[in-house]
VOMARNU-300517 format. One record per residue (C-alpha): residue number from 1; y, x, z. Coordinates in Angstrom, 2 decimals. Each point is the difference from the previous one (the first is absolute). Example, Ala and Ser with C-alpha at 12.3 -4.5 7.8 and 13.67 -1.06 7.14 Angstrom:
# VOMARNU-300517
[1,[-4.50,12.30,7.80]] [2,[3.44,1.37,-0.66]] 
END
This chain:
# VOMARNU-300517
[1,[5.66,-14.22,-25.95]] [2,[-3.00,2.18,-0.10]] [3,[-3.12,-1.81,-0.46]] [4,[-1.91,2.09,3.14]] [5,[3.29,-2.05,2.09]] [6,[-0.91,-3.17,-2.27]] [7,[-3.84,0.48,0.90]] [8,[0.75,0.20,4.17]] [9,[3.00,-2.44,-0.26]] [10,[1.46,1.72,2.64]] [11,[3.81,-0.96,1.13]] [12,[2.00,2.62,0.68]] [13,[2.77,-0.14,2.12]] [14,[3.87,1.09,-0.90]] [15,[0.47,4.17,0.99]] [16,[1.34,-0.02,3.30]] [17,[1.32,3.21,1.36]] [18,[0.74,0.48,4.06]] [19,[3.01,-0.06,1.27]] [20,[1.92,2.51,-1.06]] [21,[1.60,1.60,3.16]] [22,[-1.65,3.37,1.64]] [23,[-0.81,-0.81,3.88]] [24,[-0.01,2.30,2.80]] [25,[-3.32,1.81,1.24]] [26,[-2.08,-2.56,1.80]] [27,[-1.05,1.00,3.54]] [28,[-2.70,2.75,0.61]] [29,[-3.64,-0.80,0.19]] [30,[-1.77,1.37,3.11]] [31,[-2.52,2.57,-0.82]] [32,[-3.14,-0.47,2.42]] [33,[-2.29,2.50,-2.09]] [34,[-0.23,2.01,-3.43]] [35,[-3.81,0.36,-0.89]] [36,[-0.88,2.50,-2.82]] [37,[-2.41,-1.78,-2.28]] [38,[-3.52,1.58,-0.59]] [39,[-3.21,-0.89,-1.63]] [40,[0.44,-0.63,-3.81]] [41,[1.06,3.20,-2.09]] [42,[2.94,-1.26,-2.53]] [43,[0.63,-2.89,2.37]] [44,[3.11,-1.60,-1.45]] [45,[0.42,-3.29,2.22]] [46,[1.88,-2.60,-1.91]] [47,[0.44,-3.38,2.28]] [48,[-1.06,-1.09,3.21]] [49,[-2.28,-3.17,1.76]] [50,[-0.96,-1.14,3.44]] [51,[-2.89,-1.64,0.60]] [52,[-1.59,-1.15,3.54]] [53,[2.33,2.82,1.10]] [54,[-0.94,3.02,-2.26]] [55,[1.61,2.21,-2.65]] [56,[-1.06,-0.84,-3.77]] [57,[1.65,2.21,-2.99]] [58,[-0.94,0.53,-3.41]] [59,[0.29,3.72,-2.09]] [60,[1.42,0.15,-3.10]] [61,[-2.50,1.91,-1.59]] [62,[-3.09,-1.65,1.79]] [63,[-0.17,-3.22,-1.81]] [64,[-3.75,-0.86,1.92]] [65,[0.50,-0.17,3.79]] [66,[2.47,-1.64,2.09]] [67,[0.65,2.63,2.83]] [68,[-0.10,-0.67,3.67]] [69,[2.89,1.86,1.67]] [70,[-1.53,0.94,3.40]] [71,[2.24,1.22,2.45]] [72,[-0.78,2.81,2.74]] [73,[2.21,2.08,2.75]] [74,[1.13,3.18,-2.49]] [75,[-1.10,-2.24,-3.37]] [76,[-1.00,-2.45,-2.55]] [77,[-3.03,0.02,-2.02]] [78,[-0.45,-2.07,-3.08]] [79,[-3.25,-1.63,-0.21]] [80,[-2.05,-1.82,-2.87]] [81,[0.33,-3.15,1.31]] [82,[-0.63,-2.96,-2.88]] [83,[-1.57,0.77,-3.34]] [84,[2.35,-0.93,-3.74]] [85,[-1.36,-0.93,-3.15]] [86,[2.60,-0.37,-2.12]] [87,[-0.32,-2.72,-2.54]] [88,[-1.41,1.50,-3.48]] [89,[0.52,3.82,1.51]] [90,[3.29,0.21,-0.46]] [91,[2.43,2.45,1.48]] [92,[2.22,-1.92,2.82]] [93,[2.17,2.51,1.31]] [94,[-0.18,-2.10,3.30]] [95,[4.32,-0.13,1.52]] [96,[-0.49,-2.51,2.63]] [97,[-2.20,-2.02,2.50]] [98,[0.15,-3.03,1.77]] [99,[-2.60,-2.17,2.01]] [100,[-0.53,-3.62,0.76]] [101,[-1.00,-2.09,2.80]] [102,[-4.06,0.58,-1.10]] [103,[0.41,3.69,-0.11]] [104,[0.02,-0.08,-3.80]] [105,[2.22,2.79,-1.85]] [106,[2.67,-0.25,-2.67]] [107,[0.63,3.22,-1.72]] [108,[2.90,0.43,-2.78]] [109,[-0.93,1.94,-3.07]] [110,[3.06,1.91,-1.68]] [111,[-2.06,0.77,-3.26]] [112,[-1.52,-3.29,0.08]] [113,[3.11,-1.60,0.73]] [114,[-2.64,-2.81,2.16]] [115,[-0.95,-0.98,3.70]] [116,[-3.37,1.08,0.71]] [117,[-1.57,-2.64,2.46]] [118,[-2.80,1.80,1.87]] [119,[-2.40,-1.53,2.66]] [120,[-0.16,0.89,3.29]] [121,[-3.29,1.79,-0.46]] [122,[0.73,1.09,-3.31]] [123,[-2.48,-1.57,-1.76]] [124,[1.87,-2.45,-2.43]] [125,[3.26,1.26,-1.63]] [126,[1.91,-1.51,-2.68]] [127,[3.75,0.17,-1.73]] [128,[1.91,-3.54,1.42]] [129,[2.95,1.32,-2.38]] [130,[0.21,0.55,-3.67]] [131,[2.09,3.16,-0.56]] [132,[3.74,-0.44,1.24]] [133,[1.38,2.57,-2.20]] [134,[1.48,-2.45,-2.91]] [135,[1.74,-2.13,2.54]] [136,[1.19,3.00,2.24]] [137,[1.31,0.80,-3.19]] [138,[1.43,-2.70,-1.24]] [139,[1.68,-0.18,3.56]] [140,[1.65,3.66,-0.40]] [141,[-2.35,1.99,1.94]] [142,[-2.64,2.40,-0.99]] [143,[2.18,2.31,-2.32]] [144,[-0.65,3.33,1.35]] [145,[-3.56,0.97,-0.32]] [146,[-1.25,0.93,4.13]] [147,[2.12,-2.48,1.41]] [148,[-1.77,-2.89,-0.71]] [149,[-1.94,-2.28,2.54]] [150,[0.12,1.83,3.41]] [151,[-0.96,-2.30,2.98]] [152,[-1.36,-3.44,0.63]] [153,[0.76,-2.96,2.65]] [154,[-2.36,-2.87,0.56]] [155,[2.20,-3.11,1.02]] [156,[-3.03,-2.57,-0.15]] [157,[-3.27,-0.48,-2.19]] [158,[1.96,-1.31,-2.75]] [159,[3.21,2.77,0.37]] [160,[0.36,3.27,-0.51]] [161,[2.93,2.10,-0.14]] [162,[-0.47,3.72,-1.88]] [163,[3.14,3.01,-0.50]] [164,[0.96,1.67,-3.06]] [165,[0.89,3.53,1.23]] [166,[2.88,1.27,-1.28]] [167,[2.27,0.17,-3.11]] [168,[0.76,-2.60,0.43]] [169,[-1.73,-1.50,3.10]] [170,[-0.69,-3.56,0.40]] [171,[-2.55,-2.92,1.23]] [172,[-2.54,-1.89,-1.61]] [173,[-0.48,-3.47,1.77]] [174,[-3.88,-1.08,-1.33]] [175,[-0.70,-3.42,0.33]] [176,[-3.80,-0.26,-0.65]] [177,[-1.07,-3.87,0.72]] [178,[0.77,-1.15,-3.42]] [179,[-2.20,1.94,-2.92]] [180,[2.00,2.04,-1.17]] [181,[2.02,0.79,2.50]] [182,[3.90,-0.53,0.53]] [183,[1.56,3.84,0.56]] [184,[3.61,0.06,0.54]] [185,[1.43,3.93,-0.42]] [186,[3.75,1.56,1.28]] [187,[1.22,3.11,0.05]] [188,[2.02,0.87,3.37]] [189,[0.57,3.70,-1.16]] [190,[3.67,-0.15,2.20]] [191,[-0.73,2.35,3.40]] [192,[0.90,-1.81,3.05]] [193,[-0.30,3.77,1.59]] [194,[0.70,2.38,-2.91]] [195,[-2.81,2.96,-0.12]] [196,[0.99,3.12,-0.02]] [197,[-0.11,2.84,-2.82]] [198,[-1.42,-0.84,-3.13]] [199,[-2.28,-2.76,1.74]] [200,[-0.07,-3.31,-1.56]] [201,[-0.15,-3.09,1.83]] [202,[-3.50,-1.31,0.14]] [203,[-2.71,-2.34,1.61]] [204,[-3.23,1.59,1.14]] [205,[-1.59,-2.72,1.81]] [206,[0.17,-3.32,1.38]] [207,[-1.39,-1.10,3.43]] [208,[0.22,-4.30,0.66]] [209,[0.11,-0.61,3.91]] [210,[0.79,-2.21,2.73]] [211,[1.49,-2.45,-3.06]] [212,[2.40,3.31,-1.39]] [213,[-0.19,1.93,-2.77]] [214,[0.75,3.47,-0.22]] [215,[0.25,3.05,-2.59]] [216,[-0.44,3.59,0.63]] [217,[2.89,1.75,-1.61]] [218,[-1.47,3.62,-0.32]] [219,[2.67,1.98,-1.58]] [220,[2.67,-1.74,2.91]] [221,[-2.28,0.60,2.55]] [222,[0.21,-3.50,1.62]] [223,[-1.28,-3.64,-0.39]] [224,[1.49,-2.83,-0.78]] [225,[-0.35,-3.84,0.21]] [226,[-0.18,-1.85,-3.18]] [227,[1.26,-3.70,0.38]] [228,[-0.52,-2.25,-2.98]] [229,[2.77,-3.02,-0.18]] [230,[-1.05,-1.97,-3.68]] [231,[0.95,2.81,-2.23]] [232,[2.03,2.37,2.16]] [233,[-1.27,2.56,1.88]] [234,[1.41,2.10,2.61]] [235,[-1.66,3.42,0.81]] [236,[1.18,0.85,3.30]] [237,[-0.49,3.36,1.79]] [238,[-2.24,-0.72,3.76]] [239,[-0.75,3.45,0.92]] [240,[-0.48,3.54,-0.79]] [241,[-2.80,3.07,0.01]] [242,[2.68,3.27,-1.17]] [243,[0.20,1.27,2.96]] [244,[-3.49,0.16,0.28]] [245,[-1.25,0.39,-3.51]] [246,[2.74,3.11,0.24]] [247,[-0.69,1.78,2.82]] [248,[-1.26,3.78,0.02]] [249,[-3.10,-0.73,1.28]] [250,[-1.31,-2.97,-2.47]] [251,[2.25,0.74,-3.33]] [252,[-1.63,1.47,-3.24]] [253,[1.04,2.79,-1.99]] [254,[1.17,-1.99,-2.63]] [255,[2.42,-3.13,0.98]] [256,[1.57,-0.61,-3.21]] [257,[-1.67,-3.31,0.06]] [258,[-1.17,-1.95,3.26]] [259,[-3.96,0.32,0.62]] [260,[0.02,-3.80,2.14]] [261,[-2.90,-2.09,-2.42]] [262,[-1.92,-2.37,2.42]] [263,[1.48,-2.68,2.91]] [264,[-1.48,-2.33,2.35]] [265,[0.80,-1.45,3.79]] [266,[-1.89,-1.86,2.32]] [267,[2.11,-1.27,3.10]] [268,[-0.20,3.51,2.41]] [269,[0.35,2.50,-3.19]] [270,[1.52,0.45,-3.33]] [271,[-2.36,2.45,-1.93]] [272,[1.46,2.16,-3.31]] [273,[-2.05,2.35,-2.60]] [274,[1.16,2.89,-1.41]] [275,[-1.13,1.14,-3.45]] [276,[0.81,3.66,-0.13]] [277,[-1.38,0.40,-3.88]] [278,[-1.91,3.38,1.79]] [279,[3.48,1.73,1.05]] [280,[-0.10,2.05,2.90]] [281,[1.52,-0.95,2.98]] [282,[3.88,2.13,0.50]] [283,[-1.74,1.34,3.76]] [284,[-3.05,1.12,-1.80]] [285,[-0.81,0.77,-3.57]] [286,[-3.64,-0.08,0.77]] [287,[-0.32,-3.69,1.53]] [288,[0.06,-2.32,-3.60]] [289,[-1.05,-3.27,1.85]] [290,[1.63,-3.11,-0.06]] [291,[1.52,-1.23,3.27]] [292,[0.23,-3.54,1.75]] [293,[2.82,-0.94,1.96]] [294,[-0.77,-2.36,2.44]] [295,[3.26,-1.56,1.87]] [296,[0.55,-2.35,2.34]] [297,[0.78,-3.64,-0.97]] [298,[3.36,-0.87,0.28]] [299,[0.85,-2.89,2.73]] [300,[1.45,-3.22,-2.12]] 
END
């Protein structure tokens, strides 16, 4: 055992793969509105909060504000909104959000491999996480270099669930009352809706609500439930975004891989952010801007 693993005395749980049999397509999302994104040049949105009924994001390559998504008729414009210092001026590389009761932010950090907990305000922020990389590795995730922590869930102030992306995909389950904290890492790299092409299947977010949990499967196009049972999980397919996410008037140029990086639903409206890595859009090569899909939440 490595002695970073000895040093967090972290306990890892056995690799656990999902079920192994490919589901049909999950029922269609309905589209209410698709709102080109405008206001940050290079925006790359990567996650996706609510708080007191707004739009939060972060930008991969804008490690010092947490951005305001405001919405308008034809639009949405991201806005500075909170202020980040990260810890010692290190780059974050920020892949996820998520927000407490208070209004305080947790924001994952793929290069730092940490939770970022950030105040309301802004004014205090400060790693809750040693770096995860030794146990996602020691779990089996974390192999391919760009597919390593990709979204965050907040289940409680002392719970936190965060994605490895792809290759393979996985969960890690962070346990942070006890110093240092418990993690618990699987990979569930089976498909329960097989991408198509060359896609792999991935996680690109996580959004906790109304007492579920569910993961944005970007290369599928669709999200899924996750339901923990001890050490099984089951990864089950809840709905989908392809019809959507491939129609002629929203689609990029480039679909080899699914654009789908940033998920979160309040009780009217499930909200989804598209990371378009600056390709043009397929029904016009001049319009480079990210795109929000905003859909209409599904009855229980």
């Amino acid at each position: 055992m490595s002695r970073a693993i000895k040093v967090f005395a972290i306990v890892f749980a056995v690799q656990l793969n999902a079920v192994a049999d490919v589901s049909p397509r999950p029922a269609e999302l309905v589209l209410e509105r698709a709102l080109p994104i405008d206001g940050l040049e290079s925006a790359e949105p990567s996650g996706l909060g609510i708080r007191n009924g707004e739009l939060f994001t972060v930008s991969d390559n804008h490690d010092t504000f947490i951005y305001k998504l405001r919405i308008e008729a034809e639009r949405a414009v991201l806005e500075p909104a909170v202020p980040v210092s990260v810890p010692d001026g290190a780059r974050a590389d920020f892949e996820g959000i998520a927000v407490d009761d208070a209004g305080d932010f947790y924001l994952a950090s793929e290069s730092q491999f940490r939770i970022l907990h950030v105040s309301a305000d802004g004014k205090r922020c400060a790693w809750i996480t040693p770096s995860l990389k030794a146990p996602g590795e020691a779990a089996g995730l974390f192999k391919f270099r760009g597919g390593y922590i990709e979204g965050l869930a907040r289940i409680d102030d002392a719970q936190f669930i965060l994605c490895a992306e792809r290759q393979p995909r996985g969960l890690l389950y962070v346990g942070i009352e006890n110093t240092p904290p418990l993690v618990e890492g699987f990979v569930l790299n089976e498909p329960s809706v097989q991408p198509r092409g060359i896609r792999f299947p991935d996680f690109t977010d996580l959004c906790a609500f109304d007492g579920a949990l569910y993961a944005l499967e970007r290369n599928a196009e669709i999200i899924s439930t996750i339901v923990r049972d001890g050490k099984r999980i089951d990864v089950k397919p809840w709905r989908s975004f392809r019809e959507t996410a491939d129609s002629p008037k929203y689609r990029y140029a480039d679909r080899r891989f699914g654009t789908a990086e940033g998920l979160a639903m309040d009780a009217a409206r499930l909200y989804i952010v598209l990371d378009n890595n600056g390709n043009a859009r397929e029904a016009n090569a001049e319009d480079r801007r990210p795109m929000l899909f905003v859909f209409t939440m599904p009855r229980p």
